[in-house]
N, C-alpha and C positions, 0 to 999 in steps of 0.2 A: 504494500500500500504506500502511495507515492502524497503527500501532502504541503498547498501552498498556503496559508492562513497570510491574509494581507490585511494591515489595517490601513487606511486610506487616507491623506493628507487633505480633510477636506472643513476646517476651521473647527468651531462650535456647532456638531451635531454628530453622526457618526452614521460609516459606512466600512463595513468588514465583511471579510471573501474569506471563505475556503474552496480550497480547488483539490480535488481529489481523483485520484487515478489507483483503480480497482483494478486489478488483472485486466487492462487494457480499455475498462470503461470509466468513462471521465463521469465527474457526477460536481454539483456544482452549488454551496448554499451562500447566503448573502443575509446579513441581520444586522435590519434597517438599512436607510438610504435619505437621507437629508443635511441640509447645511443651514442655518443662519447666518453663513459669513461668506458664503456660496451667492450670486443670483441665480437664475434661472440659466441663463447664459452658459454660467463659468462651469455650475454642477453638470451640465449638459455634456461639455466638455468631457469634462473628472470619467462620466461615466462611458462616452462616447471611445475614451481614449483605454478604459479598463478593458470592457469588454465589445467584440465583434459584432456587427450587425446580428441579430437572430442565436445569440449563443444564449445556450438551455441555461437556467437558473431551474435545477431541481426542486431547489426550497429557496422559499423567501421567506423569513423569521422578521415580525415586526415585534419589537420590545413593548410599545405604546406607540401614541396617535398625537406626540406632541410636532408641532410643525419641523422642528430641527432634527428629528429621526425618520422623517415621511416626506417631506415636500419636493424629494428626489425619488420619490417612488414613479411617479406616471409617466417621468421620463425610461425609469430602467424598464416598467411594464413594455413601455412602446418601442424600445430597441432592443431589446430582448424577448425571450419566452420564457415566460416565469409556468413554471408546470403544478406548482402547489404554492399555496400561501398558508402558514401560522403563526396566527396572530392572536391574544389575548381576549375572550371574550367580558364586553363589558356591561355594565346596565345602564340607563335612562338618565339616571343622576351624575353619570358617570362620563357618558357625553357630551352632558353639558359643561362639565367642567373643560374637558378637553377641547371644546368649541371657545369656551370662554378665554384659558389660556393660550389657544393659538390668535387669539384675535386681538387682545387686549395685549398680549406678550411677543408677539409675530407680527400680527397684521396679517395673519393665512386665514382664508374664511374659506376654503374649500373644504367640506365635512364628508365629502365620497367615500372616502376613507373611512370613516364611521359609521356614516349611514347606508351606503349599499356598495359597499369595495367592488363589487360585480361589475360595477360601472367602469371600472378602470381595469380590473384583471378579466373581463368575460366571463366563460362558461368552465374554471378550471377548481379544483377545488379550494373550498375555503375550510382550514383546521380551526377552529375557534376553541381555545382553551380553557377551560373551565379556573374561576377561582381556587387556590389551595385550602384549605385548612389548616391553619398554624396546631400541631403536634411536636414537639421538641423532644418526644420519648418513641418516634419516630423507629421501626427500625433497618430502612433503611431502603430506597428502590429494588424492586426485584427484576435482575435480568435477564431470568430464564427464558423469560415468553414476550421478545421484543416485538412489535410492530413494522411489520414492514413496509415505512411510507409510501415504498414505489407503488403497492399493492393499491393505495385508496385510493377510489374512483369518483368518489362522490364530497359535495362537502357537511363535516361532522361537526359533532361538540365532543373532545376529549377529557377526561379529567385533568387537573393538573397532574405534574408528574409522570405521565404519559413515557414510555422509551421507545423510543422511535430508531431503528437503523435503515442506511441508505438503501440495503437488499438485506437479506436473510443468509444469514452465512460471514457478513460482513463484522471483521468483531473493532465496531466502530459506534457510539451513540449519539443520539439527538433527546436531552433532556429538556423539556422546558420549563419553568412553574410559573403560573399568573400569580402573584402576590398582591392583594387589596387591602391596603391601608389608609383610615378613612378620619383620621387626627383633623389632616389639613382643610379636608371637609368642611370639615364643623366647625374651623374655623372659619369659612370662608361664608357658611352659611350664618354662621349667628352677626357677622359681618354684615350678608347681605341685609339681615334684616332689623340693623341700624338703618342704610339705607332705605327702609320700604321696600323691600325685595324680597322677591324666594323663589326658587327653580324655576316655578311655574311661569313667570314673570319674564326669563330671560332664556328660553329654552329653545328659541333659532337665532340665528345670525341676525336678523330683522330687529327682534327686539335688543338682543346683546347692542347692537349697533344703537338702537333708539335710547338706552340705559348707561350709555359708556362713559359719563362722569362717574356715575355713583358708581358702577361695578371697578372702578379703575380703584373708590376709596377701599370698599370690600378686599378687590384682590392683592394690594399696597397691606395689607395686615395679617395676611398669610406669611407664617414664618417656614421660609423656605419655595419649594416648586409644591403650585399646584396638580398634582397628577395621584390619583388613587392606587390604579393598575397600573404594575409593570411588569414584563413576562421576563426574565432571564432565561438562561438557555446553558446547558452544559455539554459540551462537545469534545467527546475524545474517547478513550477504550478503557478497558478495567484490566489494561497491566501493562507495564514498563514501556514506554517507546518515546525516547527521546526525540528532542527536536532544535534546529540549530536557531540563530537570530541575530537579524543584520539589521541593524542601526545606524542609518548613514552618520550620524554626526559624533555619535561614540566609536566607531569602528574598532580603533586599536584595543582600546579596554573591554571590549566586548568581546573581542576575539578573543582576548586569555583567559576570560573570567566568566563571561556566558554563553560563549559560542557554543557548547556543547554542556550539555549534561541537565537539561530541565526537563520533564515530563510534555508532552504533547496536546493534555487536556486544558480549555480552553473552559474558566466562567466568563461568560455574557454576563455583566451584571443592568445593561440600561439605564435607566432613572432612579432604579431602588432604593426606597429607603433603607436602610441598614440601621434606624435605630428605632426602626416602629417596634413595639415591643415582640420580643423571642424571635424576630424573623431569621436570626444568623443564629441561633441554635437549631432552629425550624431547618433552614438550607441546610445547617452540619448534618444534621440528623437523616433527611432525607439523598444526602449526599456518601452517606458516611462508607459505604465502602470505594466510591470512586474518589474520596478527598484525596488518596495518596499522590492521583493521578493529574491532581490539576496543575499546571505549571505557570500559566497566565493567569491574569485577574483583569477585568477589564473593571476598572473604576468607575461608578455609578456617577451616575450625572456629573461627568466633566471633572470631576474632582470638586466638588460642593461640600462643604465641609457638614451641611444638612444634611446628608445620605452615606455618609461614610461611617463606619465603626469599625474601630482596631481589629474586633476579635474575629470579622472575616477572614485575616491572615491565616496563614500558615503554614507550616515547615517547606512543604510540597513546592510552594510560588515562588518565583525568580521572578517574573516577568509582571507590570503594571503599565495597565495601558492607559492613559492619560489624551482623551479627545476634546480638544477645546479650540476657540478661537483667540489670537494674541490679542485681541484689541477689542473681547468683550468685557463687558460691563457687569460681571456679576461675581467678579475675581475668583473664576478659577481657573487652574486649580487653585484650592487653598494650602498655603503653607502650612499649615498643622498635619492636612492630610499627607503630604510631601517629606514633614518630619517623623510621620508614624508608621513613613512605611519602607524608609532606608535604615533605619539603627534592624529593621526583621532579614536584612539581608535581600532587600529586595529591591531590585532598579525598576526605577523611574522612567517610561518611555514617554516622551511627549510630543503629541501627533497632532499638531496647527495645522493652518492653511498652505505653508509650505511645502514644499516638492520635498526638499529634502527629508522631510519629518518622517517618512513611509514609512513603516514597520513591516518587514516580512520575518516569516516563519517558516522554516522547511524543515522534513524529515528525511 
């Protein structure tokens, strides 16, 4: 098994490839696709210049539906063939938040993506994943009886935790979990309704647009990212297989120190909080016999010091992926997160809008 894991130089949002080559069959997934610091134009490009007219995207993994992980999607749908989509099943109140944050936070008011994705991917399947259930005593995924994605025909609703491999025989995984934490919620709700507001009130683009002093006060007292759901995803096998990594701007020290010898499993962590209550004993727990295997860490929201907790580390991880924009406005990453995660032995990759910033991974 032949593997490229690319993380993408493309600002404040995030866009990651693995490219895998099976006894001779290529198979291809992608989790998210968006920029804030990208136009329409430039992302166009990024993706124009990744991948070939018409090349297969087996899977497309959407973490959440905030505009800087999506708003590069209909580009990749319409120059590619996306053959599945998994993406986070969400609810009603849940939409609206995501409406509100790409509007009020972005200035994206396209909701396709939320409300009928079919509109932009057609007739191909849609995997929608169920919420998890926080269990911290958890004992542990079972990988006897994976799922074989290639196999599903139709579009489903999964549980969380789902194992997914790319064929059957393949000893490679696709974990996902939707994770729903709903703190900031209720912040943003008992907010609204200082203003004279509640869902009801603001629950299309129309009205969000007709209300946008007051929700601007509402969402201005939210501490942290408005976002409920977010699906991580865990990607790699349950035993030993190294993997190399080229950092253009570290090279030499990279080559003596971690060119070789980290583990090949890869968390997607998204926008997750990490310090909604038990969710990182929750993820250890239902993790617990592939944690040896993880080697990457993709750092949850840009490095946000609101979503990050130490005790995600551990022994396993070398690698921290770090996707932001140099010239936004929300400072991150954060420094703290940055000094909690170099004294664990673990480097810092940091992926801007820069060329040079790529991160690849091979095996």
């Amino acid at each position: 098994m032949k593997l490229i894991r690319t993380f993408h130089p493309i600002g404040q949002g995030a866009f990651y490839i693995e490219r895998f080559n099976f006894d001779k069959d290529d198979f291809t997934i992608v989790y998210d696709c968006g920029s804030l610091t990208f136009k329409t134009t430039k992302m166009e490009k990024r993706i124009k210049s990744t991948f070939p007219k018409n090349h297969p995207i087996d899977i497309l993994f959407i973490s959440h539906f905030h505009a800087d992980h999506i708003n590069g999607i209909e580009i990749l749908a319409e120059h590619c063939k996306i053959k599945k989509v998994v993406m986070p099943l969400i609810d009603d109140q849940t939409k609206i938040l995501v409406k509100v944050a790409n509007l009020i936070g972005a200035n994206y008011s396209d909701t396709r993506l939320i409300d009928s994705p079919e509109d932009i991917f057609g007739n191909i399947p849609i995997i929608r994943i169920d919420s998890a259930e926080i269990n911290p005593n958890f004992d542990g995924v079972s990988l006897e009886n994976p799922t074989d994605i290639s196999k599903i025909g139709n579009s489903t609703t999964n549980h969380s935790g789902i194992v997914f491999t790319p064929t059957l025989g393949v000893d490679w995984f696709f974990i996902p979990f939707n994770y729903k934490h709903d703190e900031r919620k209720k912040q943003f709700e008992d907010a609204l309704k200082e203003q004279g507001l509640n869902f009801d009130k603001i629950d299309t683009i129309t009205k969000i647009n007709n209300n946008k002093k007051n929700i601007i006060k509402a969402y201005n007292k939210v501490d942290g990212d408005l976002n409920e759901n977010s699906m991580i995803l865990y990607s790699g096998k349950n035993s030993d297989n190294h993997i190399h990594c080229f950092d253009h701007k570290h090279y030499s020290y990279l080559h003596h120190h971690f060119h070789l010898g980290f583990q090949s499993g890869c968390l997607y962590a998204g926008d997750i909080d990490l310090n909604a209550p038990n969710i990182v004993s929750d993820i250890k727990a239902k993790l617990r016999p592939l944690l040896p295997y993880i080697g990457t860490l993709q750092v949850p929201h840009h490095g946000s010091i609101h979503n990050f907790n130490i005790s995600i580390l551990m022994e396993s991880i070398h690698c921290a992926i770090f996707s932001y924009g140099t010239t936004n406005s929300f400072g991150h990453p954060s420094d703290r997160v940055i000094g909690d995660i170099i004294p664990n032995n673990i480097y810092p990759h940091h992926v801007t809008e820069k060329n040079e910033s790529i991160i690849v991974q091979w095996n």
